[in-house]
N, C-alpha and C positions, 0 to 999 in steps of 0.2 A: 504493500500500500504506500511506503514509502515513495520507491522508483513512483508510484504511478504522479504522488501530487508534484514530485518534483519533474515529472514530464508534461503534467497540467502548467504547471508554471512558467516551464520552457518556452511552452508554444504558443503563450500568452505574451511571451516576451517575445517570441519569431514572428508573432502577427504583428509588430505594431514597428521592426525594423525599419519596416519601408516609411513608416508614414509622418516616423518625428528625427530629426537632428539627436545624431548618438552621444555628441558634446554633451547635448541639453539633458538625455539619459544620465550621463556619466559624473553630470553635476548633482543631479539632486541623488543618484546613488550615493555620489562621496560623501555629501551631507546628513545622510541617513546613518554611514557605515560612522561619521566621527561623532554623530550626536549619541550612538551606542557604546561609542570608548568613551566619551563623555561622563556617559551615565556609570558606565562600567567605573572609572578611575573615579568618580565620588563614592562609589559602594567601596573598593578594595581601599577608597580616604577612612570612610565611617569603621569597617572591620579593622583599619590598623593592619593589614594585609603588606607588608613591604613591598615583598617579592613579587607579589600581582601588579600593586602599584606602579611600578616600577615599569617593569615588562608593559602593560599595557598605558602606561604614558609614551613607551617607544615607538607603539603604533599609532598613538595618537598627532603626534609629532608628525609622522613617515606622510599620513593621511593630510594631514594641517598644509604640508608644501604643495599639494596637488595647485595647480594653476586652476582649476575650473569653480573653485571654491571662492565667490564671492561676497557669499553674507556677509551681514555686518559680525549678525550675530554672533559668526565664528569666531571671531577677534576678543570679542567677550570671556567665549569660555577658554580659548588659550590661554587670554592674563588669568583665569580662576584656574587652568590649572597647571601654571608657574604661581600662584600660592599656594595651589596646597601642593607642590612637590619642595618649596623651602618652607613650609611647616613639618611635613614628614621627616624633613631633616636638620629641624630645628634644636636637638640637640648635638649635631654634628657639628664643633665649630670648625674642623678643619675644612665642611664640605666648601664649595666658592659657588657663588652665580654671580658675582660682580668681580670688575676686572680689580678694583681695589680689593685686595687683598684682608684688609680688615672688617669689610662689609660680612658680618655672619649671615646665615640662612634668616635667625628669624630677622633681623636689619633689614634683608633684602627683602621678606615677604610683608615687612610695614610699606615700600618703595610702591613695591604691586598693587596691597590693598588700597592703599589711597587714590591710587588709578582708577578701581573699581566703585565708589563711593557712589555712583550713578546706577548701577546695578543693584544696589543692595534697597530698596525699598523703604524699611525701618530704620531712620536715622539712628534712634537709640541703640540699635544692634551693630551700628556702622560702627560707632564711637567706643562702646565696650567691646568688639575684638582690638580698635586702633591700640587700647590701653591696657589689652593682653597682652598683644605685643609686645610693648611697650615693656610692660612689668619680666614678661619671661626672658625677652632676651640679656634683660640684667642678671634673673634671678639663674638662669642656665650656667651663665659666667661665676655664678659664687658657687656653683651646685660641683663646677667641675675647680675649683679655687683657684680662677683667675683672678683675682682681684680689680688689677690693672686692666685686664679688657672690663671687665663691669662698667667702670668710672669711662673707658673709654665710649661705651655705649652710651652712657648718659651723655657726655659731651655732644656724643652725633646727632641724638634724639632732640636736643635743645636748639640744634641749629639750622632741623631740616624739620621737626613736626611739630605740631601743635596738641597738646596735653595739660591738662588741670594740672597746675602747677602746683597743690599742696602734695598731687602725687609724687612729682620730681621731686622736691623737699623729703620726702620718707624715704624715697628711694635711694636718694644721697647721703640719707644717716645707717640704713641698712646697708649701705656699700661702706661706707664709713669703720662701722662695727663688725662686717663680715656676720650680719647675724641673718642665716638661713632660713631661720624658722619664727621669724617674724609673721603677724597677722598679714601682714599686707599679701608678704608673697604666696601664705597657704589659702589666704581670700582669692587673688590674682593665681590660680594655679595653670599648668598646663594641659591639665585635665578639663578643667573650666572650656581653656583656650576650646580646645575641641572639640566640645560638645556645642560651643557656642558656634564654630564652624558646622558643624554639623548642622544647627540651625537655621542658619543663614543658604547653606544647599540644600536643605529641604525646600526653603521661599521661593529659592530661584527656581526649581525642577517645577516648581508648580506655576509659577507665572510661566515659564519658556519651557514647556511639556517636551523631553528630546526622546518618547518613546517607542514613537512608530516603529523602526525595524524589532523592538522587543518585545514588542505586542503581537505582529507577525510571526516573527520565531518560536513566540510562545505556543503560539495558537498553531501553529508545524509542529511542533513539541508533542502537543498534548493532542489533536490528530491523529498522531504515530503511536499512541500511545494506548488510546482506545481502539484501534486497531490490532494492535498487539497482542491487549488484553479479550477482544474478541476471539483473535484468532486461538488464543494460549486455552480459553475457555474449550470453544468448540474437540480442541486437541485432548485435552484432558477429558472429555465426554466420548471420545471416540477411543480414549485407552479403557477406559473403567468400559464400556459395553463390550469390547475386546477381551478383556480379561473374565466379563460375566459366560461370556461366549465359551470361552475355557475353561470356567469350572463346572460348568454346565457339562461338557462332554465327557470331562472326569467324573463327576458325579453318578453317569450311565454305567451301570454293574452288566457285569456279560453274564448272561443265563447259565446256570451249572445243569448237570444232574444231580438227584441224589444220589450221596452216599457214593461219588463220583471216585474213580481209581486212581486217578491224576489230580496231583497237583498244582495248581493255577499260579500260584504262588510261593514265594521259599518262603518258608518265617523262620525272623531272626530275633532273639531274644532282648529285651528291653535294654537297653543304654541308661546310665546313671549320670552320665556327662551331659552339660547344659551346653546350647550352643554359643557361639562367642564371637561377638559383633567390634571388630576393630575400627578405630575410629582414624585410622590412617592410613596411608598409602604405602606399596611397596613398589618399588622399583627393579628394576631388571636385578640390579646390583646387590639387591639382599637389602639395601641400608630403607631405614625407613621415613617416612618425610607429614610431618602433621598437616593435619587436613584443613585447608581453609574454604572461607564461605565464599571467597571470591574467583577462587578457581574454579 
């Protein structure tokens, strides 16, 4: 049933060759296939998923150069997702996204965010991640005791953003004191940071819906699916009436005579041994190998 939707589909797409510009195809494909690694690279952001992360930011990327790719919108979500790949590795300081070398990941993703300020809808949610930032990329520098980048964070913060200033005064006495576990910074956590990120990609997925190809897939998915379980159904109805098929002929005893001179049968005397059901596999080799559910 598979082959077949995917031969329905084909011929849906052979009919309509002649009749539209394949550029014009090939654009709203690419659009489809990035607003899906989109979506994909904010789930494997919410899971904390590195390795996904990662990996499918590369395709994201690969996709984003395509020439045909004009929306605006797309522009959008590449700056959102150049912040969340310097929040992912926002306690990495040695990682770089700027060519100044002292610009940390989360430095660089304050840079971004504020590019973004148009996008984000709820001013209140704009300004408390601005001042998550803010707080973490100091508090990351004391967590791994840098001291000296801390203070140096602060300096760059005061001469490129805008922030409540009795915050910068705390933050200047806790860089001061080296004190980690100050209110501020377990109020201002990184935790916080992320969740409130997480909030903010919820808003957006739902003002700018990039679901359509996952809606599609799904709905292929789950097609193939009840398919499968029809067919697994009908298959299993067709062993069990097989197997009733042949206890039934077993069942049929062959006519004797009595008191018959022949033996029909050898009998052999009871067994006291139970039989014995291994739960593992053996190999040509003698050795043995435990059984899994997914083999």
């Amino acid at each position: 049933m598979e082959c077949e939707l995917k031969q329905d589909l084909a011929s849906e797409a052979s009919s309509t060759d002649n009749s539209v510009s394949f550029p014009d195809v090939t654009a709203v494909a690419s659009g489809w296939m990035l607003d899906f690694m989109f979506v994909s690279l904010c789930r494997s952001f919410k899971e904390g998923n590195f390795d996904a992360f990662n990996e499918t930011l590369s395709v994201f990327e690969a996709l984003f150069q395509s020439k045909y790719l004009t929306a605006a919108g797309h522009d959008e979500k590449s700056l959102i997702c150049a912040f969340l790949a310097r929040v992912m590795h926002g306690k990495q300081l040695d990682v770089l996204f700027e060519k100044d070398e002292r610009v940390m990941p989360l430095m660089s993703a304050a840079v971004v965010w504020s590019s973004l300020e148009n996008a984000v809808e709820d001013e209140g949610l704009f300004k408390e991640i601005t001042g998550l930032l803010f707080v973490q990329a100091v508090a990351v520098c004391l967590e791994k005791g840098q001291r000296s980048s801390a203070s140096s964070v602060l300096k760059w913060f005061e001469k490129r953003h805008t922030y409540p200033r009795n915050l910068g005064i705390k933050l200047s006495t806790i860089v001061t004191k080296t004190d980690t576990y100050h209110p501020v910074l377990m109020s201002f956590s990184f935790k916080r940071l992320l969740e409130t990120i997480n909030s903010f990609l919820d808003n957006y997925l739902k003002k700018n819906p990039c679901d359509f190809l996952i809606k599609t897939a799904t709905g292929f998915v789950q097609s193939s699916q009840n398919v499968m379980d029809s067919e697994s159904v009908e298959s299993q109805d067709s062993t069990v009436s097989e197997k009733q098929s042949e206890t039934t002929q077993k069942n049929k005893k062959t006519k004797r005579k009595l008191l018959s001179t022949k033996l029909t049968e050898a009998w052999s005397p009871d067994t006291t041994k139970k039989p014995c059901v291994s739960l593992r596999r053996l190999s040509r080799s003698g050795k043995t190998h435990p059984t899994s559910v997914f083999i």
